[in-house]
C-alpha positions in Angstrom: -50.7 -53.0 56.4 -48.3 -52.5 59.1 -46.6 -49.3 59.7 -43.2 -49.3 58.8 -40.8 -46.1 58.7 -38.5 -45.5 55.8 -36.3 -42.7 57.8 -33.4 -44.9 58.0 -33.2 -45.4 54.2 -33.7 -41.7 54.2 -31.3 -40.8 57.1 -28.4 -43.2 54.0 -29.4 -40.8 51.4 -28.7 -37.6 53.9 -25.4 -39.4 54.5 -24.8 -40.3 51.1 -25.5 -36.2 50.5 -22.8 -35.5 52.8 -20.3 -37.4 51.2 -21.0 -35.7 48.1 -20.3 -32.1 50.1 -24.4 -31.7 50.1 -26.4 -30.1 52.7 -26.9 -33.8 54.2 -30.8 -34.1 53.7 -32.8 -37.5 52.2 -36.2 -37.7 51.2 -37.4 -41.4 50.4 -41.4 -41.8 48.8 -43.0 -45.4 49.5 -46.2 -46.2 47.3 -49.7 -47.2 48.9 -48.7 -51.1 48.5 -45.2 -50.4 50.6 -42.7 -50.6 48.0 -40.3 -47.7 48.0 -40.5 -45.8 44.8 -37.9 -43.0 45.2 -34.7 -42.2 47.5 -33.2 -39.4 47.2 -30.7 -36.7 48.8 -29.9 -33.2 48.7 -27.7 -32.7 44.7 -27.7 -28.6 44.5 -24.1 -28.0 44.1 -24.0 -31.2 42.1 -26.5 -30.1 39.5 -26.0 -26.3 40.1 -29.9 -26.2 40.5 -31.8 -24.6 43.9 -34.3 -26.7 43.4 -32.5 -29.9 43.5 -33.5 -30.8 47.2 -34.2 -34.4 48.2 -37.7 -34.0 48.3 -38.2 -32.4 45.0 -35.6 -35.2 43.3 -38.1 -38.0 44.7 -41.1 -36.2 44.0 -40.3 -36.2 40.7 -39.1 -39.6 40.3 -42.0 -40.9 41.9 -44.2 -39.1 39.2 -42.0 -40.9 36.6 -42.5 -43.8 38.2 -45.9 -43.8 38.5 -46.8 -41.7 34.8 -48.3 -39.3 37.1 -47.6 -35.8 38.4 -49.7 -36.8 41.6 -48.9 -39.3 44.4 -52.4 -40.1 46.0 -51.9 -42.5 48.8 -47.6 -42.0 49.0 -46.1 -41.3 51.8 -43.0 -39.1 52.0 -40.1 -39.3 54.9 -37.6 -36.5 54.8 -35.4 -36.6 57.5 -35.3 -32.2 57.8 -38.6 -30.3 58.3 -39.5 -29.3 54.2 -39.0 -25.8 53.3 -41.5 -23.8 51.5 -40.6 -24.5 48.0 -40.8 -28.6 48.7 -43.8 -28.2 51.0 -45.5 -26.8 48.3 -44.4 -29.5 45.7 -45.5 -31.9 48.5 -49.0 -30.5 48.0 -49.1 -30.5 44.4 -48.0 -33.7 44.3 -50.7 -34.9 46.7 -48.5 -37.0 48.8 -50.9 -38.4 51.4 -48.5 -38.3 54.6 -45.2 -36.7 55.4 -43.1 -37.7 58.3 -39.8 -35.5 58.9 -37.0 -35.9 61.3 -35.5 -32.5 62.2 -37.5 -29.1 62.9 -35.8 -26.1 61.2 -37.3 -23.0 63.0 -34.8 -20.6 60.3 -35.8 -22.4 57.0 -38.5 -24.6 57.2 -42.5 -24.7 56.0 -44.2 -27.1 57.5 -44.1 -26.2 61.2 -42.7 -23.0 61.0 -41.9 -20.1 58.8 -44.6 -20.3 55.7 -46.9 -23.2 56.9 -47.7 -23.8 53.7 -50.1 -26.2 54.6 -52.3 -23.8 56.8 -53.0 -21.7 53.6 -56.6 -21.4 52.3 -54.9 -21.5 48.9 -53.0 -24.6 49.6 -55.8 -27.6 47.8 -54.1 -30.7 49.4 -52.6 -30.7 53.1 -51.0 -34.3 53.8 -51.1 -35.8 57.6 -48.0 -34.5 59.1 -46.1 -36.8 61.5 -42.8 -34.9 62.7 -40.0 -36.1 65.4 -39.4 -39.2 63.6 -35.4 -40.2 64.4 -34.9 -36.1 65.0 -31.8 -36.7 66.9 -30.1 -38.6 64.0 -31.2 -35.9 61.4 -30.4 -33.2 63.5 -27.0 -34.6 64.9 -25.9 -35.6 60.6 -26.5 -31.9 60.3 -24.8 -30.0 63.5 -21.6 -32.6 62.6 -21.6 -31.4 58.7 -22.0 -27.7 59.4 -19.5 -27.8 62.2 -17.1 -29.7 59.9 -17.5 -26.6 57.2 -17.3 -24.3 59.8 -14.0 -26.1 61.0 -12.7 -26.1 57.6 -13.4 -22.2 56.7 -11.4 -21.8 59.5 -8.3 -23.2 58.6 -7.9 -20.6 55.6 
């Protein structure tokens, strides 16, 4: 099968998160045959629930999707590096590849902070592939929290 990246459909759902007032992060989840099974953005404020980051949303419906609460062979694109919580649902899932946009040095687990994927204790590590359309995630997320920033402001 030919590689083919999902982080525009995921960079729509960060957008689509934005609109909604989210924290403008999409996570998309593409089965082993290539069919995307799961898009989804940031809904915390929306469902008044910290867990309800884009990755966990498609993680679990994925595992709907598939009657499974693993994804062997899925591959995950998330447009901002994963924090720890969805890093570790990443590995409990068993998604087989992650590629993400955007580093994020304060909050994120996959390149820095936790690395919860360079734990003994972690059982499944995917393949990381990071830098995928960075500037687009990171410029979606500069614009939003300089718009809230703005807008805090003016009170």
């Amino acid at each position: 099968m030919v590689f083919k990246s999902q982080m525009n459909q995921a960079l729509e759902q960060a957008r689509a998160a934005a609109a909604r007032g989210e924290v403008p992060v999409g996570a998309v989840i593409v089965a082993p045959d290539g069919r995307v099974v799961a898009a989804e953005g940031n809904r915390t404020r929306e469902l008044n629930d910290p867990t309800a980051h884009a990755e966990i949303l498609a993680i679990r419906a994925a595992c709907a999707a598939a009657g499974s609460e693993r994804l062997p062979g899925h591959d995950l694109y998330v447009t901002l590096e994963p924090c720890p919580m969805c890093a570790a649902a990443i590995a409990f899932a068993r998604i087989e590849r992650l590629y993400y946009g955007a580093s994020d040095p304060k909050s994120g687990g996959v390149a820095h902070g936790a690395q919860i994927f360079d734990h003994a204790q972690t059982h499944h590590s995917p393949e990381v592939y990071d830098g995928i359309a960075a500037g687009d995630s990171a410029a979606l997320l500069r614009e939003f929290f300089q718009a809230r920033r703005e807008t805090a402001g003016d009170g």
